[in-house]
C-alpha positions as CSV (number, residue, x, y, z in Angstrom):
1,X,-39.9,7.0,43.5
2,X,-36.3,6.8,44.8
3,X,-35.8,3.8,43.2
4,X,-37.1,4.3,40.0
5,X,-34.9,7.4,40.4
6,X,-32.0,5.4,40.7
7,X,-32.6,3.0,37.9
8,X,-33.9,5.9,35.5
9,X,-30.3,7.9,36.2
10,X,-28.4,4.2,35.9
11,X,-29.8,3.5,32.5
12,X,-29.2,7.0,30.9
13,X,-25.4,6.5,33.1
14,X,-25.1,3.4,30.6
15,X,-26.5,5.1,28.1
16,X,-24.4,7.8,28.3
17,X,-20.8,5.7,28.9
18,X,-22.2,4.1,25.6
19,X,-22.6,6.9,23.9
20,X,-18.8,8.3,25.0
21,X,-17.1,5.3,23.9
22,X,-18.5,5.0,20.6
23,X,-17.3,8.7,19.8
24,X,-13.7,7.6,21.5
25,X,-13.5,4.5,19.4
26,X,-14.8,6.8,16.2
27,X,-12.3,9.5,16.9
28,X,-9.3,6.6,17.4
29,X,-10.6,5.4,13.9
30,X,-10.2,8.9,12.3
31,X,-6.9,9.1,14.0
32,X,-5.2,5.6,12.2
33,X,-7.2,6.9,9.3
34,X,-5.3,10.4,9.1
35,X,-2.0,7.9,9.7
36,X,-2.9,5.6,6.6
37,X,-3.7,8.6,4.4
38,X,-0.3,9.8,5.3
39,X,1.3,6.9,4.9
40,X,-0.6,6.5,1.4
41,X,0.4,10.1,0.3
42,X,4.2,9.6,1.2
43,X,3.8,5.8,-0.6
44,X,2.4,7.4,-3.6
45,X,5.0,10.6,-3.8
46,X,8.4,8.7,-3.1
47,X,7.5,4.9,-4.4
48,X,4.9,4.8,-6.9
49,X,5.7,8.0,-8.6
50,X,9.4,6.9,-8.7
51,X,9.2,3.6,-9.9
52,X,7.1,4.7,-12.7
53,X,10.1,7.4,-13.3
54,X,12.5,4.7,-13.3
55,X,10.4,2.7,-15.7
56,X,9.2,5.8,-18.1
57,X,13.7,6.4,-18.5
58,X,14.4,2.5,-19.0
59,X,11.8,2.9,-21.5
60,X,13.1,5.5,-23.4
61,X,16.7,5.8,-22.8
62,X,16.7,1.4,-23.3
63,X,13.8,0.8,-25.5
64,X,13.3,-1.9,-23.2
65,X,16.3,-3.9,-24.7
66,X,18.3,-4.4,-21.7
67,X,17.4,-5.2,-18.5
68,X,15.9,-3.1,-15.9
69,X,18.3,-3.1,-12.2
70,X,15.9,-1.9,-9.8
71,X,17.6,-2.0,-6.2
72,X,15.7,-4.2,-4.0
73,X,13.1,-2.6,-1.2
74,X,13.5,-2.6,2.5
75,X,12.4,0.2,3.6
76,X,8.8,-0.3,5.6
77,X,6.4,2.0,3.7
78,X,3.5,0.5,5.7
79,X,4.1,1.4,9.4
80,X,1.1,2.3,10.3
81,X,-0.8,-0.1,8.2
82,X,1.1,-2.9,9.6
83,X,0.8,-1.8,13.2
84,X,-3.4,-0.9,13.6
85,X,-4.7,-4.4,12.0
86,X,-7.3,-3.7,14.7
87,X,-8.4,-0.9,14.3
88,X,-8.8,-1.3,10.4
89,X,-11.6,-3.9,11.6
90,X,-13.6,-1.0,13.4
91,X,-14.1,1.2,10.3
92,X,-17.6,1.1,9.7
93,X,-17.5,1.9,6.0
94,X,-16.9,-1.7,4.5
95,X,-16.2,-0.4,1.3
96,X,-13.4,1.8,2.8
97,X,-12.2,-1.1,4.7
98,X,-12.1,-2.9,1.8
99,X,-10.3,-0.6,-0.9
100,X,-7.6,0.3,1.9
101,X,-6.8,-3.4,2.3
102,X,-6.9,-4.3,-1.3
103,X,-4.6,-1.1,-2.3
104,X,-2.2,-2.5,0.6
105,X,-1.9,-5.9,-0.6
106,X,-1.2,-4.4,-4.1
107,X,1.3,-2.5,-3.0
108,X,3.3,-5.1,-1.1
109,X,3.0,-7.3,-4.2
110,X,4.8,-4.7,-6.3
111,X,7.7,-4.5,-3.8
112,X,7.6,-8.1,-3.6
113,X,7.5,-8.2,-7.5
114,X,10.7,-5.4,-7.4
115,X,12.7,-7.5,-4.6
116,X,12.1,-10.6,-7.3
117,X,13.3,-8.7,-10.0
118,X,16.5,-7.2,-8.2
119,X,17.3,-11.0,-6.9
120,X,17.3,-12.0,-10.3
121,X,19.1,-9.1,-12.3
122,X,22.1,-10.1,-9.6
123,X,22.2,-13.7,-11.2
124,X,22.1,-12.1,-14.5
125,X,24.9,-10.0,-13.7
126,X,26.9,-12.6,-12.5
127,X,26.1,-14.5,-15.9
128,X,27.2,-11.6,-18.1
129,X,30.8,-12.1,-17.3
130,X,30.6,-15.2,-19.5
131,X,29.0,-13.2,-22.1
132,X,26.5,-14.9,-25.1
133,X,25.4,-17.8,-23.2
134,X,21.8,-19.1,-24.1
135,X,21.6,-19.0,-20.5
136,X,22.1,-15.1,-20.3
137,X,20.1,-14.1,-23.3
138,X,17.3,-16.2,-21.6
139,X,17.5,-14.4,-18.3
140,X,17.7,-11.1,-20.2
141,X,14.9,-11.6,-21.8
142,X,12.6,-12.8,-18.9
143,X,14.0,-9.9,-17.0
144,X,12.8,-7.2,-19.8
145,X,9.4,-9.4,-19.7
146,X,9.4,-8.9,-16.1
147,X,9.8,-5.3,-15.8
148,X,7.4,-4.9,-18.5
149,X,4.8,-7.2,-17.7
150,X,4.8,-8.1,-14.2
151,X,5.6,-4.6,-12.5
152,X,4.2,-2.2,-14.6
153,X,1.1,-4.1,-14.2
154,X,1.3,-4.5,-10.5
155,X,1.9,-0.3,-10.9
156,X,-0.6,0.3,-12.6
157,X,-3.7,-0.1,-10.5
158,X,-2.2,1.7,-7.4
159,X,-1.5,4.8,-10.2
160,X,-5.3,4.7,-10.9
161,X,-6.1,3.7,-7.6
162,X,-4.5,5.8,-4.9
163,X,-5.5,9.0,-5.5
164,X,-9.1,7.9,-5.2
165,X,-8.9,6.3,-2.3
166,X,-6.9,9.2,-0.6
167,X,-9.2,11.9,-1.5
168,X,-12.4,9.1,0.0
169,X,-10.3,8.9,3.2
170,X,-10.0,12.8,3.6
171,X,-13.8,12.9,3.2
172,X,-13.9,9.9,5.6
173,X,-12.2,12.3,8.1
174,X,-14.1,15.6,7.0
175,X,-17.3,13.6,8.2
């Protein structure tokens, strides 16, 4: 009877260690979780709420006929994001998993789409100071294109998208 003793209290010891670091690695998933949603909220306030201020004014104050100087991004918005690659990969809820990842990548492609658009508004400037060339009015154009087209769209979906996922994160954590 010892024995079986002994291998009865070793398999619920296993069982048990199991058990304890499934609900560490869950609770160190709800803690990058909290991160990211913090990260998102802060993202959302200061960057995406910004730049579609700085679009809505070139809008009306511009009518879209000039073109738009937005100053290029190097500020790290994505900190955490960048920093817990693995332990994105243990959150169970693929769908979760997935929207986080997508809404990331959409939102480095709208910096990246800014940084284009601020490395070519400085060859435009340069250009204006040999002013009417088909050159510039080309530039100028594919710059108000740009800003209307290409960023706004890239906007767009993290507008629509963001909250959404925030609020599914916080429920996420609630659970």
């Amino acid at each position: 009877m010892t024995i079986f003793a002994a291998i009865c209290a070793q398999r619920q010891a296993a069982k048990d260690q199991r058990k304890a670091s499934k609900e560490a690695e869950h609770r160190a998933v709800k803690h990058t979780l909290r991160a990211i949603k913090t990260e998102l909220e802060g993202f959302q306030k200061a960057f995406v709420k910004g730049t579609d201020e700085i679009l809505k004014n070139w809008e009306d104050q511009y009518k879209k006929q000039v073109p738009l100087n937005l100053p290029s991004i190097t500020q790290n918005y994505f900190i955490v994001f960048d920093s817990s690659a693995g332990a994105l990969g243990t959150i169970e809820d693929d769908d979760l998993r997935q929207r986080i990842l997508a809404t990331f990548y959409q939102a480095k492609s709208l910096i990246e789409a800014i940084n284009y658009q601020h490395e070519r508004y400085q060859v435009y400037e340069a250009l204006t100071r040999v002013p009417g060339t088909a050159e510039t009015h080309a530039l100028k154009e594919d710059l108000v294109q740009w800003a209307d087209k290409v960023i706004r769209d890239r906007l767009k979906p993290l507008q629509e998208k963001l909250p959404g996922l925030i609020e599914d994160i916080q429920k996420f954590l609630d659970s």
